[in-house]
Backbone bond lengths (Angstrom), bond angles and torsions (degrees), N, CA, C in turn:
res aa  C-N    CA-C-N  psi(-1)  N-CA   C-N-CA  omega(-1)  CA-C   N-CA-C  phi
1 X - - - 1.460 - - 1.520 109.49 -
2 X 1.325 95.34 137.26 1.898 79.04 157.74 1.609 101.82 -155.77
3 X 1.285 81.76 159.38 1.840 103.16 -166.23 1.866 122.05 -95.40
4 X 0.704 114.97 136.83 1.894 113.01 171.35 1.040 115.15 -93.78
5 X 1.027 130.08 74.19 1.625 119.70 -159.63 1.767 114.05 -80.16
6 X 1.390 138.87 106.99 1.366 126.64 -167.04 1.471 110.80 -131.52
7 X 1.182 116.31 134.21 1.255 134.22 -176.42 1.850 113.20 -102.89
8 X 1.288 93.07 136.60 1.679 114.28 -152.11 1.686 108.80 -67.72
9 X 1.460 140.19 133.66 1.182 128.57 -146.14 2.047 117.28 -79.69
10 X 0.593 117.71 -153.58 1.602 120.22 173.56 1.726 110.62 -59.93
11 X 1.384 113.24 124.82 1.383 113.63 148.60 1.600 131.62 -132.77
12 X 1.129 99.64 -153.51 2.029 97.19 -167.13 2.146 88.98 -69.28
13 X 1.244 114.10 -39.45 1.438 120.73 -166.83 1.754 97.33 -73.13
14 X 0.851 118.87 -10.19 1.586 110.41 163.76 1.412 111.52 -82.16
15 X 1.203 115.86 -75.70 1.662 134.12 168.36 1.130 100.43 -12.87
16 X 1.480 118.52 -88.20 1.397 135.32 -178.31 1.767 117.74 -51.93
17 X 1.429 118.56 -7.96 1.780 115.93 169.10 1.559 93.47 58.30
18 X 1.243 103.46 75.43 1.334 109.34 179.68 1.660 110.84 -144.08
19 X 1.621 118.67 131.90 1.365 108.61 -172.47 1.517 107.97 -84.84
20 X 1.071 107.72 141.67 1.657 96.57 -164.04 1.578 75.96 -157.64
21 X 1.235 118.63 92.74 1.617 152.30 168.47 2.209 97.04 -63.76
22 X 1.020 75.08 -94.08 1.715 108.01 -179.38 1.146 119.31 -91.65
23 X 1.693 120.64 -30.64 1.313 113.02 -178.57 1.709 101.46 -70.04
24 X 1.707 92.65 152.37 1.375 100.59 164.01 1.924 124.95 -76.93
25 X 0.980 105.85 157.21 1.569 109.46 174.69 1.142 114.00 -150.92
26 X 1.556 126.80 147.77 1.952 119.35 -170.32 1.445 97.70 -95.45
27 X 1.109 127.72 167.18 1.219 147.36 147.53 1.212 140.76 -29.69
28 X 1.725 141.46 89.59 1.091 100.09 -169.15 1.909 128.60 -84.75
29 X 1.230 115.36 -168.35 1.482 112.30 -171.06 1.408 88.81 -62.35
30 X 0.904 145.40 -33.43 1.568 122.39 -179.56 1.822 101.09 -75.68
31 X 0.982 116.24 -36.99 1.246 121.45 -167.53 1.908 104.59 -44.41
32 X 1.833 93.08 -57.66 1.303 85.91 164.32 1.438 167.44 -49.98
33 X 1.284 91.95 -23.19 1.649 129.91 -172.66 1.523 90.08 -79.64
34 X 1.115 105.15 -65.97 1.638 106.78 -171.21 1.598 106.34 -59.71
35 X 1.191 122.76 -43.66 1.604 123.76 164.28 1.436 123.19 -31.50
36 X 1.513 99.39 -59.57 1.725 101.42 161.43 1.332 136.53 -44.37
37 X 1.688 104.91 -50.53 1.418 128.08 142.65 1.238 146.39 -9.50
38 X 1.567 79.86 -61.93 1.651 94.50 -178.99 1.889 115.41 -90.11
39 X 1.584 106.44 -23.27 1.436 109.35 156.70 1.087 141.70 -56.36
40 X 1.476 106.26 -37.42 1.578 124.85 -175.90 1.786 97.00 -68.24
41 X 1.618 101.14 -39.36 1.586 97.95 -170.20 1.635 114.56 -65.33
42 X 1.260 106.54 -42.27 1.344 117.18 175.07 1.685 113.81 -62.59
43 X 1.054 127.05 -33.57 1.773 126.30 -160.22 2.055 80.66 -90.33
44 X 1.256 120.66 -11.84 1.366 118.80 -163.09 1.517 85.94 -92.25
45 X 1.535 119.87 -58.18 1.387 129.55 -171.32 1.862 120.33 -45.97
46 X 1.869 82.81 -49.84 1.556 94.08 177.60 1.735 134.92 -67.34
47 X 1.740 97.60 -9.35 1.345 126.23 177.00 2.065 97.26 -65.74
48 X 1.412 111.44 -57.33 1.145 131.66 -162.72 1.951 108.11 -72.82
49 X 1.358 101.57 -35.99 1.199 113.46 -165.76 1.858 109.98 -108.49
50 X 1.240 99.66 -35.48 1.505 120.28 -179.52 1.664 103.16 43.46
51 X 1.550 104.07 97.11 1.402 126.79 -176.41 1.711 116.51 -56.39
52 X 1.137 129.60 91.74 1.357 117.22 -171.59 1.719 111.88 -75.09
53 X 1.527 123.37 11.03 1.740 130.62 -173.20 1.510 78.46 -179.27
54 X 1.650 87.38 151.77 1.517 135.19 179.34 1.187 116.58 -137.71
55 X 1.386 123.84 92.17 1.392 123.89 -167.09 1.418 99.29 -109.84
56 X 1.126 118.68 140.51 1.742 136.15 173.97 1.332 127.98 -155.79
57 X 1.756 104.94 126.96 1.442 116.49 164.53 1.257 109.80 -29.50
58 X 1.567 118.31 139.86 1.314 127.63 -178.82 1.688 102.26 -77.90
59 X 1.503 127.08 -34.37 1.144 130.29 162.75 1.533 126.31 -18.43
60 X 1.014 145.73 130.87 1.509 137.95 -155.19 1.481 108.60 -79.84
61 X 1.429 123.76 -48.66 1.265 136.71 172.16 1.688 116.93 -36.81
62 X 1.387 93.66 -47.70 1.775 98.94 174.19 1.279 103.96 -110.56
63 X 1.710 134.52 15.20 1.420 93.03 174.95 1.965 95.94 -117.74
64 X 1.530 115.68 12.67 1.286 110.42 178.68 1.366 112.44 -94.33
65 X 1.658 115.95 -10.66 1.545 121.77 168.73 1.620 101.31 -73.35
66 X 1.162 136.83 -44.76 1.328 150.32 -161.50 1.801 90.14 -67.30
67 X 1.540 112.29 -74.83 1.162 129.52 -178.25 1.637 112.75 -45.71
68 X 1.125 142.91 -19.07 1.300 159.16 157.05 1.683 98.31 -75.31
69 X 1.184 134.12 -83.89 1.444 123.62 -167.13 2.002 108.07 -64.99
70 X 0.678 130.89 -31.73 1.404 103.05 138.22 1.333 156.41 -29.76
71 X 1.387 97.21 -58.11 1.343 110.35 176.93 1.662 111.80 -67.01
72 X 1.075 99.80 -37.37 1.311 113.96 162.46 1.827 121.78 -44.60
73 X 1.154 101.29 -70.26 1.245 113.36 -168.56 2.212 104.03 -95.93
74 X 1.109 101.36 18.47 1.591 87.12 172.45 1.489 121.99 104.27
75 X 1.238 94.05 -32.73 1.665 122.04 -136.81 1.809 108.63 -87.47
76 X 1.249 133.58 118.06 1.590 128.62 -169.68 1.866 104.19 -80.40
77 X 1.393 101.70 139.94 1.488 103.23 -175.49 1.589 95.86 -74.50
78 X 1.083 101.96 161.62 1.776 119.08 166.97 1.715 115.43 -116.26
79 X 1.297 125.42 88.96 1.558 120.87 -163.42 1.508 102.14 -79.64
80 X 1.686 128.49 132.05 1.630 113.69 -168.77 2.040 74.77 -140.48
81 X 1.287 108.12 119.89 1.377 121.74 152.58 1.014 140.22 -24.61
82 X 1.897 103.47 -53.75 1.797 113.16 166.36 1.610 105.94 -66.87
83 X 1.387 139.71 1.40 0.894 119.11 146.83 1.605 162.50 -56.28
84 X 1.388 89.52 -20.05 1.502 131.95 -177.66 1.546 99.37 -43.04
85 X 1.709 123.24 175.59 1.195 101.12 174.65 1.820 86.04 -102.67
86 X 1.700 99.31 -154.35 1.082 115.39 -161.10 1.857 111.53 -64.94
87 X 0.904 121.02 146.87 1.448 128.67 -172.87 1.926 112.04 -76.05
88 X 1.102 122.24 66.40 1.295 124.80 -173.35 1.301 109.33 -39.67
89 X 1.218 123.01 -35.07 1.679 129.21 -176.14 2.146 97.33 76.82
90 X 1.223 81.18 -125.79 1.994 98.68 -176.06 1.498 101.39 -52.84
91 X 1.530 116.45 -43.97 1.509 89.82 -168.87 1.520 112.00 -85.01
92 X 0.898 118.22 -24.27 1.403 111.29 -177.88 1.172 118.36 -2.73
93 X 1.773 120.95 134.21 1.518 108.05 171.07 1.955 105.69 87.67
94 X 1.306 107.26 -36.40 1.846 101.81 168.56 1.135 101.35 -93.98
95 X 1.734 88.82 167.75 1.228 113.63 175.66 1.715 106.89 -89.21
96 X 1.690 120.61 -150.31 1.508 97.64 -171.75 1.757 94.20 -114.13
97 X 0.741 112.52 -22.73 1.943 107.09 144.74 1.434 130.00 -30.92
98 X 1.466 98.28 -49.53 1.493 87.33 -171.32 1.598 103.36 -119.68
99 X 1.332 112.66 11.71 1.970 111.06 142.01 1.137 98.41 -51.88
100 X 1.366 118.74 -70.82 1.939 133.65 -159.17 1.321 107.59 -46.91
101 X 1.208 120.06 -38.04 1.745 140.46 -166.47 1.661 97.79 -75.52
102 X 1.322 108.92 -69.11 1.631 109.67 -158.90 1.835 102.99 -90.11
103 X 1.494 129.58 -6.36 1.432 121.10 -167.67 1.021 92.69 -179.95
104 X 1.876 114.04 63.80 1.792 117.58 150.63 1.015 112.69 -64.72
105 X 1.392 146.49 -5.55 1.418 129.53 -176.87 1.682 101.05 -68.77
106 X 1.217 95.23 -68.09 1.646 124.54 165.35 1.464 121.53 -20.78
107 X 1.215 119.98 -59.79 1.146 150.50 -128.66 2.047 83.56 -107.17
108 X 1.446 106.97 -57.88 1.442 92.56 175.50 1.259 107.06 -69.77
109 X 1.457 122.47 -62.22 1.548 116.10 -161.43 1.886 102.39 -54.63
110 X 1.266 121.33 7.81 1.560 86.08 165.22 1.621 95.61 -125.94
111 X 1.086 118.37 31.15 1.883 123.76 163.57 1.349 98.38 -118.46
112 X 1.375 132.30 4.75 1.677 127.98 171.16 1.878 92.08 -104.24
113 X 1.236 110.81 -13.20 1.739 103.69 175.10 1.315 116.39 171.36
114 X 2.119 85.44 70.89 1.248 95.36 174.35 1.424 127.92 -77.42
115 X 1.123 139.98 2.34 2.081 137.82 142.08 1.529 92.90 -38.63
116 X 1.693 115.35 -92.73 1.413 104.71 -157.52 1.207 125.22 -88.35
117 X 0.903 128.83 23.55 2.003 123.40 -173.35 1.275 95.71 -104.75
118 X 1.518 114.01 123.78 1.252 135.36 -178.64 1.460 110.11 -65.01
119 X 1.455 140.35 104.81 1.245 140.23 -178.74 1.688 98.51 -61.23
120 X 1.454 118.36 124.87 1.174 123.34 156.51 1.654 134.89 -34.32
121 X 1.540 119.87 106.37 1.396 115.90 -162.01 1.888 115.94 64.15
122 X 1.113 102.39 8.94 1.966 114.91 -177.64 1.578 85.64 -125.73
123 X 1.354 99.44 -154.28 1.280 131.11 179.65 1.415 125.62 -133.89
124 X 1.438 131.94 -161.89 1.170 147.93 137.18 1.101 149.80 -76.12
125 X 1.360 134.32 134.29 1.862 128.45 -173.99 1.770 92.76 -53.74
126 X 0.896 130.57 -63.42 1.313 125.42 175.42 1.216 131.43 -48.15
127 X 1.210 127.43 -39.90 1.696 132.31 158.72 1.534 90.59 -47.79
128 X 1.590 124.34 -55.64 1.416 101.62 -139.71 1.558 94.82 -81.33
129 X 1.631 118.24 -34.51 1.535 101.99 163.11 1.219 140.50 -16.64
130 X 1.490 111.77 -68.95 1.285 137.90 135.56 1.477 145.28 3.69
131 X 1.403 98.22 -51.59 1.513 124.99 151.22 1.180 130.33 -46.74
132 X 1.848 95.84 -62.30 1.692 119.54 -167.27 1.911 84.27 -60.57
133 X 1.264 109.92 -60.40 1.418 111.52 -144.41 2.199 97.66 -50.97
134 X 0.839 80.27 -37.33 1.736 91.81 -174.07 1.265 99.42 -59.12
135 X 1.038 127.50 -33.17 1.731 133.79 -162.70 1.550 95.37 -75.72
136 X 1.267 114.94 -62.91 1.652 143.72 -153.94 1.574 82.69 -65.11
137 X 1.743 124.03 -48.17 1.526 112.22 -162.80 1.534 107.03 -70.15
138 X 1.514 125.32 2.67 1.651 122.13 -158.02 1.682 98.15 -104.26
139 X 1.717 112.34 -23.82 1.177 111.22 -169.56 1.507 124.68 -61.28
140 X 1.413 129.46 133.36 1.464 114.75 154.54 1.397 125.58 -52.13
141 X 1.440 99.88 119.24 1.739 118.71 -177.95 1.835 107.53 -58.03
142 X 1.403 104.47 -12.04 1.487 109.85 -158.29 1.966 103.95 -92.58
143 X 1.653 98.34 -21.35 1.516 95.91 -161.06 1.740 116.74 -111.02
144 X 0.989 130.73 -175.74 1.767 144.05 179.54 1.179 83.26 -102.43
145 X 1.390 117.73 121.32 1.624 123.89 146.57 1.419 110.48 -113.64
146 X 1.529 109.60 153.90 1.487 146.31 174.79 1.226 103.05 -80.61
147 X 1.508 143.22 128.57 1.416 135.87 152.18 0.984 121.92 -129.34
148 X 1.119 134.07 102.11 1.744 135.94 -173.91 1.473 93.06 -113.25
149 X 1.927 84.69 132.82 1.584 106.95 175.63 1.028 110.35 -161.67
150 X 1.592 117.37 -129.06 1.599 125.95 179.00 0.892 111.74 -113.83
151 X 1.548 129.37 -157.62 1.709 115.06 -164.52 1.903 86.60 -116.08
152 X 1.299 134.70 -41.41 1.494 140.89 152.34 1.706 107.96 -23.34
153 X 1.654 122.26 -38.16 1.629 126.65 -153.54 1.614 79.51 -97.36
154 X 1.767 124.14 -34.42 1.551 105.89 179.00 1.232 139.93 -111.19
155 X 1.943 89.85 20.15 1.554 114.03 155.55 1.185 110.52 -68.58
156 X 1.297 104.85 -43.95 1.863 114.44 -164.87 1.364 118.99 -42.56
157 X 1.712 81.82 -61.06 1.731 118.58 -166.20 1.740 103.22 -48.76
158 X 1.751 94.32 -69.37 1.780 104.37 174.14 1.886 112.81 -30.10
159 X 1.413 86.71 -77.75 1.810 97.55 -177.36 1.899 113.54 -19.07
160 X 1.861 84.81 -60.91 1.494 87.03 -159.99 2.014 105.67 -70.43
161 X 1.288 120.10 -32.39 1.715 140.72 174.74 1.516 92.88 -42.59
162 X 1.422 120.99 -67.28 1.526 124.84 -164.95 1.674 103.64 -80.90
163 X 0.926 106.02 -12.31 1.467 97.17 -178.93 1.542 114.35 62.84
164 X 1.262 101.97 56.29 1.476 117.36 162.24 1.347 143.61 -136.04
165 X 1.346 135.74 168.82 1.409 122.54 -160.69 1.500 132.03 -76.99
166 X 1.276 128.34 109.46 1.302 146.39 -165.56 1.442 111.32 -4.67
167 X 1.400 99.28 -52.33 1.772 96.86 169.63 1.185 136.74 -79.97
168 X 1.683 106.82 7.59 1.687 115.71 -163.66 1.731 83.36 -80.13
169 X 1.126 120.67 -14.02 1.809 116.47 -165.52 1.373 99.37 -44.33
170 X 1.217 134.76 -67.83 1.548 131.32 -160.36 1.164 113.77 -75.59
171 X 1.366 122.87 24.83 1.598 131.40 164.09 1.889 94.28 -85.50
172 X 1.261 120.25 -22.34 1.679 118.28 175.62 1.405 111.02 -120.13
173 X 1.083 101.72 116.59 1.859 143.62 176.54 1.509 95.21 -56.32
174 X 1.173 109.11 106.14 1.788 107.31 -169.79 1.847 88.78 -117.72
175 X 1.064 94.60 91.98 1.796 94.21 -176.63 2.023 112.03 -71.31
176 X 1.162 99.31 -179.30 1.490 117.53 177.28 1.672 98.55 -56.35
177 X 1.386 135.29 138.78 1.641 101.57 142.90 1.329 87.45 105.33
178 X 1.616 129.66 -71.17 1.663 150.95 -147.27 1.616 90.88 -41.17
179 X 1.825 91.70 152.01 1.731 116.41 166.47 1.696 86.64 -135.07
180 X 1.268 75.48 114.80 1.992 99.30 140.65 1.369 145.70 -105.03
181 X 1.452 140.56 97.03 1.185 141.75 -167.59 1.520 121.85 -92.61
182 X 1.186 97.35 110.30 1.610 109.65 -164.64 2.026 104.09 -103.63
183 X 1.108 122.04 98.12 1.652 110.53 161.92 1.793 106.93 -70.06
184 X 1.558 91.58 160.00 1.873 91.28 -163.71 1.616 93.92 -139.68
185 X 1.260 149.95 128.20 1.446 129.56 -178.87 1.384 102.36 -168.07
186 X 1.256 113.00 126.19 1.526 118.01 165.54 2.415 97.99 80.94
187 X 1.037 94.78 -6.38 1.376 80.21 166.61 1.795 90.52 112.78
188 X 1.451 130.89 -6.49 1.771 149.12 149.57 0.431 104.86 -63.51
189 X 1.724 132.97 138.35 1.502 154.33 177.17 1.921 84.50 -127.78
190 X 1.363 90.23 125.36 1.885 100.17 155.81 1.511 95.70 -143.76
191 X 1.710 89.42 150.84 1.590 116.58 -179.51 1.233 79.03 -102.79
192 X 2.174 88.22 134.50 1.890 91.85 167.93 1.565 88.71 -126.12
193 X 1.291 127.94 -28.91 1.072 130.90 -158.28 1.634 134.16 -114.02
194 X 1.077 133.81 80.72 1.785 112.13 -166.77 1.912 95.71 -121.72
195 X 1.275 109.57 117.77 1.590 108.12 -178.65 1.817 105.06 -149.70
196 X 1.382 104.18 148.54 1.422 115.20 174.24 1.273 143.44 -134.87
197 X 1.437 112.39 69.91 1.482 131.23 -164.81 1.716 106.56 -9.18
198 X 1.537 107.57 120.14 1.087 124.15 -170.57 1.840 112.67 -72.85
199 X 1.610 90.03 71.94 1.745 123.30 157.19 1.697 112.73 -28.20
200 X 1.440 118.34 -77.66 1.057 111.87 175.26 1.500 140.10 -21.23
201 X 1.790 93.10 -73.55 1.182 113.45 167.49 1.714 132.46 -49.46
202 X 1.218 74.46 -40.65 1.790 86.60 -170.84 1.649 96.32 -82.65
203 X 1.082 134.79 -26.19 1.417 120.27 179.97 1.626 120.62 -106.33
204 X 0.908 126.25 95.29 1.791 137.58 -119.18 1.734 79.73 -101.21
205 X 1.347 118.20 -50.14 1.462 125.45 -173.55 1.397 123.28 -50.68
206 X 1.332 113.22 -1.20 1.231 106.29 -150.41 1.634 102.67 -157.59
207 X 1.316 122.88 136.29 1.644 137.04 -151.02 2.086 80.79 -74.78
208 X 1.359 87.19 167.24 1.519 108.28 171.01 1.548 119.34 -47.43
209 X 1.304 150.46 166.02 1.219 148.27 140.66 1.231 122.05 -37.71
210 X 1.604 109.03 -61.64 1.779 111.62 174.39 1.708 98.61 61.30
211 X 1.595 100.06 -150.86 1.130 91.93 -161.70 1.797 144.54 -83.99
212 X 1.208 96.90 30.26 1.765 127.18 -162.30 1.171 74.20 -77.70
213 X 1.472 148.89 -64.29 1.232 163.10 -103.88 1.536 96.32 -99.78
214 X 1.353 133.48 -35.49 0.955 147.75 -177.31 1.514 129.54 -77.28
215 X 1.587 116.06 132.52 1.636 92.11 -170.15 1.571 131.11 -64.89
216 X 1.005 137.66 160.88 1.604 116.70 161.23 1.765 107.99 -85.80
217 X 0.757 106.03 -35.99 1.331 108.82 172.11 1.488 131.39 -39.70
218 X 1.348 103.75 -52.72 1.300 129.14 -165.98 1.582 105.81 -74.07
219 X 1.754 100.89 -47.26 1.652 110.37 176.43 1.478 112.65 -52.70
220 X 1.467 102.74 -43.96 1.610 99.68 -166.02 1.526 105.20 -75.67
221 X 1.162 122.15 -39.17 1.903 123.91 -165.76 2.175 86.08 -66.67
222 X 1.408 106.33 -43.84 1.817 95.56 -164.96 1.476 103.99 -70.82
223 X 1.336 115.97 -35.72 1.651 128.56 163.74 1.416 129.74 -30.52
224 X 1.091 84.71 -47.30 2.303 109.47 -174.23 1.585 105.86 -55.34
């Protein structure tokens, strides 16, 4: 098997350092550019690879890149729930200021153990582990799949593929935009692939990524 794993391009909830799990957020004008971007790369990829499934977050951000390379290539999306990104619960929608601000109780006890502490009305890094792995056990071992999501849905995916520990995720830089190509066989996960269509360059109108690019997640747990 092997997987495409792609994470959904720039929006206002990046810009703004905002956890936005489930909530929706639009695109920004760069967001778009790179959207185009990132289609052309994929309908180019799927020529080479020829995607036999297209799986996508129901989330709009990742499921209108999905919904574009389809249309493109023929191909019917498959929308699967556990795709979603991570379930912020209460904060959803803040930034990590104003978790701390409106529900420090909260807000520490799940940066003293963020794997298991159940985010209020959210979940857990471990539930959502959990998820991926369930997802990954439904796939045909026989085919190339498409996965457009979040960059949290291709921590998951990686972690659980390589068979490694939940927190090893932020050892891989899952950028804005990013494709990851994972082969999977016999119950082996190998990384062959991690690349990120050169956004910058190619979008002349528009300042660098900087720090959109960056997790919020990651800042706040190394922060604590």
């Amino acid at each position: 098997m092997k997987l495409v794993l792609v994470r959904h391009v720039e929006t206002f909830g990046n810009v703004e350092r905002r956890l936005n799990g489930h909530t929706e957020s639009q695109y920004t004008r760069r967001g778009e550019a790179m959207k185009e971007l990132l289609v052309e790369e994929l309908i180019a990829l799927d020529e080479k690879l020829t995607f036999d499934k297209i799986y996508a977050s129901p989330t709009s951000r990742a499921f209108k890149i999905a919904a574009d390379v389809g249309a493109a290539t023929g191909k019917q999306i498959q929308v699967d729930n556990r795709l979603q990104e991570f379930n912020f619960g209460i904060f959803e929608g803040k930034t990590s200021d104003e978790c701390s601000e409106t529900a420090k109780t909260e807000w520490d006890l799940w940066m003293d153990d963020y794997l298991d502490y159940v985010v209020p009305e959210g979940q857990s890094q471990r539930e959502y582990h959990t998820l991926c792995k369930e997802f990954l056990a439904e796939l045909n071992p026989d085919e190339t799949v498409l996965l457009v999501a979040h960059g949290g849905t291709v921590h998951g995916m990686l972690t659980n593929l390589l068979e490694l520990p939940i927190d090893s995720k932020w050892h891989f830089d899952i950028k804005l935009g990013s494709i990851t190509v994972v082969n999977y066989n016999d119950g082996f996960g190998m990384l062959s692939t991690m690349m990120t269509p050169a956004y910058d360059e190619l979008i002349v109108d528009q300042p660098p990524l900087g720090e959109a690019n960056i997790s919020i997640m990651k800042a706040a747990v190394a922060n604590d």
